[in-house]
DRENKOL-73683 format. One line per 10 residues: their letters; for each residue x, y, z of C-alpha. Coordinates in Angstrom, 1 decimal. Layout:
<recs>
A = X,Y,Z  ...
</recs>
This chain:
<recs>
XXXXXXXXXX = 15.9,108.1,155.3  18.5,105.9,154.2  18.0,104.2,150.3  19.4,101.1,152.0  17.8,99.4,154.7  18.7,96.0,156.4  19.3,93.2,154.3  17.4,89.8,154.5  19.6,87.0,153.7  18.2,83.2,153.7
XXXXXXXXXX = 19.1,80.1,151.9  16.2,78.1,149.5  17.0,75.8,152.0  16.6,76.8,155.3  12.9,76.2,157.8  12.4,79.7,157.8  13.5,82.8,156.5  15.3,83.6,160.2  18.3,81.3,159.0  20.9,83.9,157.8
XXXXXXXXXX = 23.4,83.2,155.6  26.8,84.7,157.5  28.5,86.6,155.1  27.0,88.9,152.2  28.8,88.6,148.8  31.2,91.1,147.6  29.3,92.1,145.2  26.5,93.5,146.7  27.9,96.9,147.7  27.9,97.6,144.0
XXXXXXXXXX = 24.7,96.8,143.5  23.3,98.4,146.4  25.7,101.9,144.8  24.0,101.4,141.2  20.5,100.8,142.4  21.0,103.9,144.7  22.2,106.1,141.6  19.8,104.8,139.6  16.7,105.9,141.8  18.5,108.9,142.0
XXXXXXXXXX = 18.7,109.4,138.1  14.9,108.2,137.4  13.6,109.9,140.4  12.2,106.5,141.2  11.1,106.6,145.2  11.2,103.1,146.1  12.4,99.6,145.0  12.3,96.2,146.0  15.2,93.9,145.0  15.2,90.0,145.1
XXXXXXXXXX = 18.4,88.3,144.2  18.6,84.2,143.9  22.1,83.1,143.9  23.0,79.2,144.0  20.5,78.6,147.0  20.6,81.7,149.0  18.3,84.7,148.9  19.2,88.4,148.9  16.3,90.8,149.4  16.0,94.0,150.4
XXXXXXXXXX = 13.8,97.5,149.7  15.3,100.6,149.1  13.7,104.0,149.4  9.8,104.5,149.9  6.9,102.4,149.6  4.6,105.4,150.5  6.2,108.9,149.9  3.6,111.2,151.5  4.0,109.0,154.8  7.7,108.3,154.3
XXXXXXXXXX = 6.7,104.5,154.7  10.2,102.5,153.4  10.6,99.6,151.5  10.9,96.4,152.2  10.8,92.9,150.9  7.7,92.3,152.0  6.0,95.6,150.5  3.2,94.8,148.0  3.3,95.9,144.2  1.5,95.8,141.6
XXXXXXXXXX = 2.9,93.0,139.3  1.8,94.7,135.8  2.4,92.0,133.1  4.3,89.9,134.9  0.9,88.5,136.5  0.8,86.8,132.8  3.1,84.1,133.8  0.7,82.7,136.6  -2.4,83.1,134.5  -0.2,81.2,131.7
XXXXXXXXXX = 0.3,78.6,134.6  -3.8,78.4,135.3  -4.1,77.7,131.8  -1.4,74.6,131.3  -3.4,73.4,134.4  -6.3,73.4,132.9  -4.5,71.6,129.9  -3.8,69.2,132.4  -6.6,68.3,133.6  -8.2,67.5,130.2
XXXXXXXXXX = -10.8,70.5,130.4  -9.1,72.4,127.2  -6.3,72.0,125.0  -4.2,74.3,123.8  -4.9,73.7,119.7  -8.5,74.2,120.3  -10.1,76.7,118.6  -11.1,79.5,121.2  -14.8,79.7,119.4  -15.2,76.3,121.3
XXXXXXXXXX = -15.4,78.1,124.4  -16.4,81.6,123.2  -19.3,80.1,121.0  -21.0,83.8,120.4  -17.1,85.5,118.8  -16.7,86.0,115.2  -16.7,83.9,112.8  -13.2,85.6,111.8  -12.0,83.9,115.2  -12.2,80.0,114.1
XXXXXXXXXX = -8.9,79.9,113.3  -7.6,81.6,116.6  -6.2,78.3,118.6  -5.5,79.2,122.6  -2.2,78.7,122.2  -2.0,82.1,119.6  -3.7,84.0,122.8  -0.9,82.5,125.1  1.9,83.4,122.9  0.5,86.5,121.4
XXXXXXXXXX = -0.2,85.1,117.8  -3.6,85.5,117.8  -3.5,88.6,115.5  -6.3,90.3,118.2  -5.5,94.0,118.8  -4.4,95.1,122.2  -7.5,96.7,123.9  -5.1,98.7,126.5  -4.3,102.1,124.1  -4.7,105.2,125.0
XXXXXXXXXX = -8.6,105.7,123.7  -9.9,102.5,126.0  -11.9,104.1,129.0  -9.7,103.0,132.4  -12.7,105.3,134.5  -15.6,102.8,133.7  -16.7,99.7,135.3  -16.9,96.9,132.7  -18.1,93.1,133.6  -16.1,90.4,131.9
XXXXXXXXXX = -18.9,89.9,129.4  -18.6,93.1,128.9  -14.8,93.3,128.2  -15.1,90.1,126.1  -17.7,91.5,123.7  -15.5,94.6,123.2  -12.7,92.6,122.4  -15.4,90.9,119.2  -15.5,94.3,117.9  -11.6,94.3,117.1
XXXXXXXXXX = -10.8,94.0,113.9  -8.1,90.9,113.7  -4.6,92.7,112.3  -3.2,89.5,110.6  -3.6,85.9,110.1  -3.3,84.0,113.5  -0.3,82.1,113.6  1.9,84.2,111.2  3.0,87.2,113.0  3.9,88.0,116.9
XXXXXXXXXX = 2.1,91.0,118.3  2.1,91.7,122.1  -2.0,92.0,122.5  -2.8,92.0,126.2  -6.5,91.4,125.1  -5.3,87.7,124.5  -4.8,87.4,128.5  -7.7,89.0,129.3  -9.8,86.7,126.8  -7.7,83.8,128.7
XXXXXXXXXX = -8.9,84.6,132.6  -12.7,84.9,130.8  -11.9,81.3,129.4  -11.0,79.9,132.3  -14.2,80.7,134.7  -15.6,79.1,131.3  -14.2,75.8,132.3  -13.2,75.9,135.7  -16.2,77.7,137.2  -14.3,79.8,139.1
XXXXXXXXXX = -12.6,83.1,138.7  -9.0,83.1,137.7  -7.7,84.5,141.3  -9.9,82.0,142.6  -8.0,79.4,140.7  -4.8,81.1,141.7  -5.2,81.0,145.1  -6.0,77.6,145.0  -3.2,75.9,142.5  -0.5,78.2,142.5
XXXXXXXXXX = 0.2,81.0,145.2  -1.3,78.5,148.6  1.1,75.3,147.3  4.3,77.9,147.0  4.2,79.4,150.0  3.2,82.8,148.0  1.6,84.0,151.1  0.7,87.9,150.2  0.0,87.2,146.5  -3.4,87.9,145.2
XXXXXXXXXX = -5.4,89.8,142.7  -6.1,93.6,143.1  -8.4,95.0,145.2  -8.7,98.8,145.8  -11.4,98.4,148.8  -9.3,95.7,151.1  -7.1,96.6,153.4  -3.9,95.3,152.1  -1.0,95.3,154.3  2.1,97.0,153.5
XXXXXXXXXX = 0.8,98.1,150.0  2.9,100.4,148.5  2.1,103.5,146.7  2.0,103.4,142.8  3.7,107.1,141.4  4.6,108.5,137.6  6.5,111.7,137.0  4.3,114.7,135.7  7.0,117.2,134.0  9.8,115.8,136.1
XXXXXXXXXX = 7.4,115.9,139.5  6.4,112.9,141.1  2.3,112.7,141.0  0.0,110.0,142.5  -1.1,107.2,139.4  -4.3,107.7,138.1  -7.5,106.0,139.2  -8.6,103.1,137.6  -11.8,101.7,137.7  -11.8,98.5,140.1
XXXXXXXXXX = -13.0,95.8,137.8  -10.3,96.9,135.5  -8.0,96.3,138.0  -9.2,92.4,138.4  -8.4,91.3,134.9  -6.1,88.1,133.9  -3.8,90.2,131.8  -1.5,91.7,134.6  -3.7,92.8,138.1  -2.0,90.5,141.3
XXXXXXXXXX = -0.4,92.0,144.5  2.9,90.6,144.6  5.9,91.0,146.9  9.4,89.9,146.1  9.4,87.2,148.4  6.3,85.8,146.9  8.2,86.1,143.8  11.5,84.3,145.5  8.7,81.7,146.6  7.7,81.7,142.8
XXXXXXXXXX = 11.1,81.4,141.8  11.7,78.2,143.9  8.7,76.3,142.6  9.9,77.0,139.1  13.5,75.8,140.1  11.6,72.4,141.4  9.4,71.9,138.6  6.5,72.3,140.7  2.8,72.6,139.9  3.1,71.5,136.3
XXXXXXXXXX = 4.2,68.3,134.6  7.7,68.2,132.7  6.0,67.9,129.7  3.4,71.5,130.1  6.9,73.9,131.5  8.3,72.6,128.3  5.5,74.1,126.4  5.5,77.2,128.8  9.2,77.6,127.5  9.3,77.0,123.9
XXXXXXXXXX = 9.9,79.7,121.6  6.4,80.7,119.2  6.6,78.9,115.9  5.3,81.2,113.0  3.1,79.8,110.1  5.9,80.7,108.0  8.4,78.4,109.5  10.1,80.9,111.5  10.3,81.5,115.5  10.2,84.4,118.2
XXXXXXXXXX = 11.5,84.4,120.9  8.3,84.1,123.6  6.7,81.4,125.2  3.4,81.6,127.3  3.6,85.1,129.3  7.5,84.0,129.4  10.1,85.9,126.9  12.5,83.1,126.4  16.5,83.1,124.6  20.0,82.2,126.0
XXXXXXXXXX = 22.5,84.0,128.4  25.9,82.8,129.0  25.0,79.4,127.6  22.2,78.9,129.3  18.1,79.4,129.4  17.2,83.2,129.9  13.4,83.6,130.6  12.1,87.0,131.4  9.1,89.3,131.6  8.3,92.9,132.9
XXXXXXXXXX = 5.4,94.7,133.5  3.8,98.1,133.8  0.7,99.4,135.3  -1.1,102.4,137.7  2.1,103.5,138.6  4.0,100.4,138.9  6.7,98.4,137.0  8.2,94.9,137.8  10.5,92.9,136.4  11.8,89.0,136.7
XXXXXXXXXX = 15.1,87.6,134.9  15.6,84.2,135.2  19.7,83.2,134.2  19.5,79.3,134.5  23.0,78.1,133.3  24.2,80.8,136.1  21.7,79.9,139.0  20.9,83.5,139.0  17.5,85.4,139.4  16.8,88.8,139.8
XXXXXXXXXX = 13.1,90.4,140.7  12.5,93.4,140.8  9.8,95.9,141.7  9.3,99.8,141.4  6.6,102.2,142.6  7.2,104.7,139.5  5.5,104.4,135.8  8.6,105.7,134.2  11.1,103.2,135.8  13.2,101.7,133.2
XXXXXXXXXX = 13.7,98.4,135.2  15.4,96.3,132.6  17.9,98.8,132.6  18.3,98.4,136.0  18.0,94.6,136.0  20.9,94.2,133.4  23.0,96.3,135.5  23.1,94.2,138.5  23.2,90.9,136.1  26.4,93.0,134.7
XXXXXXXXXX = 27.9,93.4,138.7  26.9,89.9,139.6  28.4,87.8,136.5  29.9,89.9,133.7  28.8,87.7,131.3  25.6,87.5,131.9  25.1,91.3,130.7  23.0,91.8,127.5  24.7,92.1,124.4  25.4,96.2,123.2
XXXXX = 22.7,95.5,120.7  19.9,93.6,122.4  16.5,94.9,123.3  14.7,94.5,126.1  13.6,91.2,126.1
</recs>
């Protein structure tokens, strides 16, 4: 089977997705050649590719969504969005923000009245930004085979020892997230996909996304995969209520993440004044800054706004760049653990725009 099926084209602009835009852009013969070599060289089976380019749409699959029943990618396959799902929980939150239920330099014992005391001086901005100085319950000792409730979960994340003062340092703690969609059936009454649903993914037009559910039937649902001495194995089971957690569990396709990327372009869903927040850089007690937001990395590219995220998880990995000054996005999903997908992602920047590669001495942001 070919790695490159046919391409969708559409502009941001059309009625529907059937108005094609005429001509593809030169460049995308090269990136078709480097995502092809690059499957190749990480054994990866299939990928979905969105590109948003000054108003039209680019998206495509390559490879398989489903290797045992050669099932190919396409744009409309469903992956598992790993951390990137932290960016729409971040969204619930500001919401929430919004609606005067919460704000964000509360302290989270307001909420979780039964925590620690050690916990009074975690605010729920530190769990949005990844200041709260909570450890990061997803190591390799936590127990994935084993149904938990959120209660559950919650009181498991008490028992972890805080590694600094909240506010002073930046540590990635996916705990903080899942504390978050805990907090918000707190004071919405409703689960966070609930919420979701509701707010985000029914007002974009993000008509597959939704939280994971092993049971449903789930159309075009890819296959998750992760290489087992160089051989490609099935991902490992997870319990489902594991799979349900605010941290990183939604279905996502790339055109719900072009759908996504079209509300953020529009300002939609939240005020100015809350994306502002959602985009600022962490302020340290110290005095000093890093570069994250809320479930957004955020820095400059070309001379312009760069905000990012990937994510990893049962055999998945994702990846969204957004390159404002250069009215470029790239999404991108794979169906292998061991993708490297900013790797990939930088390379088509690179083809696109030259200068919107990374620098030779940037990480992964």
């Amino acid at each position: 089977m070919s790695l490159f099926p046919t391409i969708l084209m559409f502009s941001l602009q059309a009625a529907t997705a059937a108005t094609a835009v005429q001509q593809a852009p030169a460049w995308l013969a090269r990136v078709d050649g480097f995502v092809g070599e690059q499957m190749r060289e990480q054994k990866v089976p299939g990928i979905s590719l969105a590109i948003v380019k000054d108003g039209t749409v680019i998206a495509k699959g390559y490879g398989e969504a489903n290797v045992e029943h050669h099932v190919p990618v396409t744009a409309e396959t469903i992956f598992q969005s790993g951390s990137v799902g932290k960016q729409f929980t971040a969204a619930a939150v500001m919401l929430q923000v919004e609606a005067g239920r919460i704000a964000l330099d509360d302290s989270i014992t307001k909420y979780f009245t039964d925590a620690p005391a050690t916990w009074r001086p975690i605010h729920l901005r530190h769990l949005l930004n990844h200041t709260a100085g909570i450890p990061d319950y997803a190591t390799d000792t936590f127990d994935y085979r084993h149904d938990k409730t959120e209660d559950e979960l919650v009181h498991m994340a008490y028992a972890l020892d805080l590694q600094f003062e909240p506010g002073s340092k930046w540590d990635y703690s996916n705990t903080g997230y899942l504390l978050l969609g805990a907090l918000l059936r707190k004071v919405s009454g409703k689960f966070y996909g609930d919420l979701l649903a509701e707010q985000v993914f029914r007002p974009l037009g993000m008509s597959t996304a939704r939280v994971i559910s092993e049971a449903d039937i789930v159309p075009h649902r890819a296959a998750g995969y992760e290489l087992v001495e160089g051989q490609i194995k099935n991902q490992d089971w997870v319990a489902p209520s594991i799979n349900t957690t605010a941290d990183g569990a939604l279905y996502l396709s790339a055109l719900d993440m072009v759908a996504w990327d079209k509300g953020l372009r529009a300002g939609a869903i939240l005020q100015p004044e809350s994306w502002q927040q959602v985009y600022t850089p962490v302020h340290l007690n110290g005095g000093a800054t890093y570069p994250y937001g809320f479930g957004w990395s955020v820095g400059n590219r070309d001379g312009g706004p760069f905000y990012s995220h990937g994510g990893s998880w049962q055999g998945f990995r994702s990846y969204i760049a957004r390159y404002l000054g250069a009215g470029v996005t790239i999404i991108l999903f794979a169906n292998l653990a061991d993708t490297d997908t900013w790797k990939i992602v930088d390379g088509i920047a690179t083809i696109i725009d030259p200068a919107l590669a990374a620098p030779p001495e940037a990480a992964e942001p």
